[in-house]
Structures are given as structure tokens and as C-alpha cells.
Steps between C-alpha positions, in 0.01 A plus 500: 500500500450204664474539900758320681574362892642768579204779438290229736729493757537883489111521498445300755809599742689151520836406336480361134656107669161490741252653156677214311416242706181596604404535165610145394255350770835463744390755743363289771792618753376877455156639672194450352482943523839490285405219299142685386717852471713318206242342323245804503798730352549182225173549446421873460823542305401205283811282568568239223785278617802434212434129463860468320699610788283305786534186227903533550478562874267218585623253220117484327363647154180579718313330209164261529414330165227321404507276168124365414465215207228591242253284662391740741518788242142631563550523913860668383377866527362443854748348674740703312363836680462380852849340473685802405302715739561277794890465423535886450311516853810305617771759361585214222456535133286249300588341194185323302576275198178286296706252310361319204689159502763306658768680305368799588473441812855350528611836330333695819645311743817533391494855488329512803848276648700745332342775684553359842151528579437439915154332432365336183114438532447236166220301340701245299366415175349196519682301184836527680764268381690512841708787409285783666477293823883465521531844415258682773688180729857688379277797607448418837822338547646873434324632781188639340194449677229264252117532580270272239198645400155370335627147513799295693720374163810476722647153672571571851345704784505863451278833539187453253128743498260320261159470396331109654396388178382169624262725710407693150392136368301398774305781559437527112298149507359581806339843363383319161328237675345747739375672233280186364690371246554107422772476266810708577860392368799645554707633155827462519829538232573108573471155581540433844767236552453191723427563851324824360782761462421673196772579264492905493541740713540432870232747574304326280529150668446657903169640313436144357596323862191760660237457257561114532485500902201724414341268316607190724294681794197600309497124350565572131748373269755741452484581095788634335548642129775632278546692249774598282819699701543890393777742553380692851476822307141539627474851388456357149163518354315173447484373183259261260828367361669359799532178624324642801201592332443143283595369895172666604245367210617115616481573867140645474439281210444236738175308567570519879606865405613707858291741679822639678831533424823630717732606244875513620586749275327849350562355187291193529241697591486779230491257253245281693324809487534575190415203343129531708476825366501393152326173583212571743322202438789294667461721825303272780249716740710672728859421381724653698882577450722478812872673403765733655411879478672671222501871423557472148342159347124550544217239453326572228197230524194605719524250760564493919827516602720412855813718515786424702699768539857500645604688829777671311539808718529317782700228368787817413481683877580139644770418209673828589466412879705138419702689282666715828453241714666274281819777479465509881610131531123417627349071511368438202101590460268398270130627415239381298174703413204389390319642208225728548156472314226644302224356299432719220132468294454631224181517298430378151579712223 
């Protein structure tokens, strides 16, 4: 049976009203002897609070969601483990959704409305119509408490914890040129549009707008390629028959062939890599592959790599902290991280 207020108030010699309230956190009127008398009893007797009944008391569902898009699939388990633990820490109960597309994702947050949900951490997908941006708005408009992660989709000020990919870009070109090489490019889904924007994801353009001040400081001519656009399902395994893969042979069919590359996505680069496996003879001395770490897409070409790996445990413990501080009426915060780093070699075959 499940242990209720009153056992903890017996146990620990105070009426049930003052075990109540010191157990919700509202204790502060009580002495700190009292207060540590409750809460040791909660403790030893294993106290689990009925979530339903404080929901109808206090007006909340005691519910923290977080919806991620499929783009940041492969940092899903991660942040995924420290976000649950750190809500539970917080006496709330987390709700994690990976959604695969807009309509999906549309589907979730609907549900996740329908739920009354007191804070919705989200990662909208980035093909959005407008309909999942007036929807979270509808959202927040109801009283729930948004936090953006990964990336700030959103119009408006509001609480956001994402990765500085213009940061990621520049310190890309900055490692590949440190390394000695002469003729890195950036591979990217898209054309950039005038004014250099590219046309793809937004990450995607912040890494574009660092590698070109990069290159702007170090004197170089920014150099951009593209290559054909792919669903984001990077745990698919490269193939010889995608556009990806005929993408590589012109790219390092070139005379003025690259002896670095930052690929914006892990699929560019298995394929890239790939492609040099098969074709060795296209490989110039000391190619090197920079890309986002991914636990499942490996490399399979003998060649030096730079990783860039995303703080995604830390990027969760500060989501959940704007998550409460957003349900605690707090100013509106923002944080950017930079990526960390780690040049990988790895000798021939």
C-alpha cells in the first residue's frame, strides 16, 4: 500500500496540514528541525506523492514534455536521460517524444495541449509550414511554460538552450587549416542565397556565417559546395546508389579536388567516405573529414577526422532549469554553447 501524509506526519510527530506543506516545498514558516523531521520520515518510509490529487489542488498536471524533431535523433538518447532524471529530481514527471515530421510532430503537440502539460520543452521540425509555431504560440498563450531547444525556430523572445553553431563553423576551418591543409570547402545541402544565407537548415547557415568569418580572418576565400538534400534519417547506411554518393565522385572528381571538408550533415560524410573508400586514388595526402559526431553512422574510409561533438547533457540540465524558471514567471534567458572538439586520426588500412 502506498504510504500516505498521514503515516509521515505520525512518524515524524507533526499534524498531517504542516507534513503536507512541508512536503510540497511550502514549509518555509516551520523550523528548519521540523522541516528536516518531515522530510527524513518521507524519506525512510519512501513517500511517493499522488500526483493526481496535488494536480487538482494546485490546478497543474505536474507534467514536463519535451518534443525533439528527427534532426537531432542521434543526441535523442542523451538528452533524453538527463532530462527525465533532472525533472524527476524536481518531483515532476517527464514526458519525451522524437517526432519524425511536421505531422508528427503536430500530432504530439496536440496531445501534449490536450494533456495540459505545465512545461513543453520542443525542437520544432525545421520544414514547418507555420502551423507548429501557432500551435506551441496557442501553447504558451494557455499558460504552459515553452523552452526551445537545439535551435531558436520561434518569432519572438522566449526561453531557448542551444548549441552556437556559427561557433561549430568557425572553429571547424580554423582546426583544418591548423592542421596544414590548403584546400578546405565547406559541404553543404544548398545554394546559399544572395547575401550568403544558405537555403537549408538554419543551423546549417550560422555554421556557413563562421566558417566564412573564419576564412575572412585567415585571408582565404570562403568556398562553399553542395550536394544533393537527403531525408535527416542519418542512421541510414550509406549507399553507392544515392544521390549522395554520385555527389561525392564530382566533388573529389575535381582538378582542384579538396584536402578538407566540413560536412553539415553525417550523411555527407559517410558517403564522402565511402566513395574514398572505394576510390583511393581520388584521396589527396592527408584528407581529412570534419563532421558532427554520430554514434551510429561511422566513417568507413581510413582518413583523419575533426569531431564536433554536441554538449547535449548539458544543453538538457540548463533546458530543464528554463523549463521551471519559465513556470516560475522568470525574464526570459537564453544560452548558447559552443561545440566541443576532437581530432580523430586514424591510420591507413
Amino acid at each position: 500500500m502506498p504510504v500516505t501524509l498521514k503515516e509521515i506526519a505520525a512518524a515524524a510527530g507533526v499534524s498531517r496540514p504542516t507534513a503536507n506543506l512541508i512536503v510540497l516545498g511550502k514549509g518555509s514558516r516551520f523550523s528548519a528541525a521540523t522541516r528536516a523531521r518531515v522530510l527524513e520520515a518521507a524519506k525512510r518510509l519512501n513517500y511517493r506523492p499522488n500526483l493526481a490529487a496535488r494536480g487538482l489542488s494546485q490546478q497543474r498536471s505536474f507534467l514536463v514534455a519535451a518534443v525533439v524533431s528527427e534532426e537531432y535523433a542521434n543526441n535523442y538518447a542523451d538528452f533524453s536521460l538527463v532530462f527525465q532524471q533532472r525533472v524527476l529530481s524536481r518531483g515532476f514527471l517527464p514526458v519525451t517524444a522524437l517526432t519524425v515530421d511536421a505531422t508528427s510532430q503536430k500530432q504530439m503537440l496536440t496531445r501534449m495541449a490536450d494533456i495540459r502539460v505545465d512545461a513543453l520543452v520542443v525542437n520544432r521540425t525545421w520544414n514547418d509550414d507555420g502551423s507548429l509555431s501557432r500551435l506551441i504560440e496557442q501553447l504558451r498563450e494557455a499558460g504552459t511554460a515553452v523552452v526551445e531547444v537545439f535551435m531558436k525556430y520561434l518569432p519572438g523572445e522566449g526561453h531557448s538552450v542551444r548549441t552556437d553553431w556559427e561557433e561549430a563553423g568557425r572553429l571547424a576551418l580554423v582546426t583544418l587549416q591548423g592542421l596544414g591543409l590548403k584546400r578546405t570547402l565547406m559541404w553543404t545541402p544548398l545554394l546559399p542565397r544572395t547575401g550568403g544565407r544558405l537555403e537549408t537548415l538554419e543551423q546549417t547557415h550560422d555554421q556557413y556565417r563562421g566558417w566564412a568569418k573564419a576564412a575572412r580572418t585567415l585571408s582565404l576565400q570562403p568556398r562553399v559546395e553542395v550536394h544533393p538534400a537527403l531525408p535527416l534519417r542519418s542512421q541510414e547506411a550509406p549507399r553507392r546508389d544515392s544521390p549522395l554518393y554520385g555527389a561525392a565522385a564530382a566533388l573529389m572528381g575535381k582538378s582542384d579536388r579538396p584536402d578538407g571538408v566540413m560536412a553539415c550533415s553525417t550523411n555527407a560524410a559517410a558517403h564522402l567516405s565511402l566513395y574514398l573508400r572505394d576510390h583511393p586514388e581520388y584521396k589527396p595526402p592527408g584528407f581529412t573529414i570534419a563532421h558532427w559526431h554520430d554514434p551510429i553512422v561511422l566513417l568507413e574510409a581510413a582518413e583523419r577526422r575533426v569531431v564536433l561533438r554536441m554538449q547535449t547533457e548539458r544543453i538538457a540540465e540548463l533546458t530543464v532549469t528554463a523549463a521551471f524558471d519559465a513556470m516560475a514567471g522568470m525574464p526570459v534567458q537564453s544560452a548558447s554553447l559552443g561545440p566541443t572538439l576532437a581530432i580523430v586520426e586514424v591510420e591507413p588500412a
